[in-house]
C-alpha positions as CSV (number, residue, x, y, z in Angstrom):
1,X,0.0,0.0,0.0
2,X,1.7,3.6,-0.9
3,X,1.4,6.5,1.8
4,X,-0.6,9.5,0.8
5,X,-0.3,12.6,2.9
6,X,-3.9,15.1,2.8
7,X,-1.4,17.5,1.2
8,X,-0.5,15.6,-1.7
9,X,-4.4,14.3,-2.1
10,X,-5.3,18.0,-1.7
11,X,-3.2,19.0,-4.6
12,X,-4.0,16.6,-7.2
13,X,-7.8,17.2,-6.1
14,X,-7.0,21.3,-6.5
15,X,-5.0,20.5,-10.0
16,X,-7.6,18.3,-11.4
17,X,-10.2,21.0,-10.9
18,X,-8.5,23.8,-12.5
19,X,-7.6,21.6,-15.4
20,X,-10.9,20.5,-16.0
21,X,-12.0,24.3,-15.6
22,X,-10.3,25.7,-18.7
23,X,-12.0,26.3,-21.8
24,X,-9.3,24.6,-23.8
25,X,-10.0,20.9,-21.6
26,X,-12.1,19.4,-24.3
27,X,-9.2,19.6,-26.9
28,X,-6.2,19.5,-24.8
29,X,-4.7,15.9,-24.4
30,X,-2.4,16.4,-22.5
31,X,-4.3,18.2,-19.3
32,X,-6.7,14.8,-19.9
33,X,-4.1,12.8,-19.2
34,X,-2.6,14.3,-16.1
35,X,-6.4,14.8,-14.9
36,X,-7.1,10.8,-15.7
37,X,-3.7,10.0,-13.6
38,X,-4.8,12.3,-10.5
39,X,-8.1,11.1,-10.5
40,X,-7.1,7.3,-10.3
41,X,-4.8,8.2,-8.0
42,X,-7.0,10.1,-5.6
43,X,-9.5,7.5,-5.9
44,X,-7.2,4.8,-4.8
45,X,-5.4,6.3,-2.2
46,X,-9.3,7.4,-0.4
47,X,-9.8,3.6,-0.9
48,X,-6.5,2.4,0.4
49,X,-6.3,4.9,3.8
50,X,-10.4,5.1,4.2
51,X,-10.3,8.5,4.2
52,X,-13.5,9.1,2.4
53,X,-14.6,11.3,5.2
54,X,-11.5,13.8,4.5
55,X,-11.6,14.0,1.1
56,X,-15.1,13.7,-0.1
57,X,-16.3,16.7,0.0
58,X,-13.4,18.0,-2.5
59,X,-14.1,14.8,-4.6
60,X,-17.7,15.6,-4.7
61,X,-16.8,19.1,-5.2
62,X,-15.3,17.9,-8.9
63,X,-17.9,15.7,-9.6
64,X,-20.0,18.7,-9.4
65,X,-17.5,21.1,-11.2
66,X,-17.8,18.2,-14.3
67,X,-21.5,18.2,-14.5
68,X,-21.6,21.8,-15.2
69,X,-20.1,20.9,-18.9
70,X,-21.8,18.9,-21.6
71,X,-21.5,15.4,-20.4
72,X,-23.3,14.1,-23.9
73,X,-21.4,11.6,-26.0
74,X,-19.5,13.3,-29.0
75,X,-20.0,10.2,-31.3
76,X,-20.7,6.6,-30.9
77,X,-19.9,5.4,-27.7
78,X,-17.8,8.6,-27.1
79,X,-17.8,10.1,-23.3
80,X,-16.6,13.5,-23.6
81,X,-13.8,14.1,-20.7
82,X,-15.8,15.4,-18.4
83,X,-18.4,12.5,-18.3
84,X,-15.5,10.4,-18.1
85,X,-14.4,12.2,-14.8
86,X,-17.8,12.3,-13.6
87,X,-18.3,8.2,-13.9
88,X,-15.0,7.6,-12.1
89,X,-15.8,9.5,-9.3
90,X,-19.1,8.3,-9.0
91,X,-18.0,4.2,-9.5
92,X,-15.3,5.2,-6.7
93,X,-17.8,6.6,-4.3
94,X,-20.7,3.7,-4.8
95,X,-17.3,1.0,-4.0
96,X,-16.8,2.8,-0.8
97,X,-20.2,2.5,0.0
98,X,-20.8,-1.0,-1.1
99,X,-17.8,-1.6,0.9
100,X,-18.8,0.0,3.9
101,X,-22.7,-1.6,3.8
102,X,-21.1,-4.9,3.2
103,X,-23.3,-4.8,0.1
104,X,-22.7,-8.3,-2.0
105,X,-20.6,-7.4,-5.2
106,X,-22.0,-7.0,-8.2
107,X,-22.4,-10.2,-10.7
């Protein structure tokens, strides 16, 4: 298991939002990619240390940021970035809940 300090969580949560903030996100792959790293590493570190209760609110606060964009496919089976985003978070946040229910996985 790696160690994750609330500072370094904090920052990747911070960077993550002002990345997906700018008005060039959509077309900028590079800022997609770090986002996509920061985001799976946020999401496994909360479910490594349990520390939902610490970070949530900041998760949930880019969920939101997400959902103010156009989350509709750009083609066939397409999810524009921020729908992508959005999904992650939300799968990450139903796990720790199943998790912490006891809820039977999924088949």
């Amino acid at each position: 298991m790696m160690e994750h300090t609330d500072g370094e969580l904090r920052s990747r949560e911070v960077c993550s939002r002002k990345k997906v903030s700018k008005q060039d996100y959509l077309t900028n792959d590079n800022d997609q990619a770090v986002v996509e790293i920061c985001i799976t590493r946020i999401t496994t570190a909360i479910r490594e240390t349990g520390s939902i209760e610490r970070h949530g609110a900041a998760l949930v606060s880019l969920w939101e940021s997400c959902l103010e964009h156009n989350l509709q496919p750009q083609g066939k089976d397409e999810d524009t970035p921020h729908a992508k985003i959005a999904s992650d978070i939300t799968s990450c946040i139903l796990q720790l809940q199943r998790i912490e229910l006891s809820w039977p996985p999924y088949m």
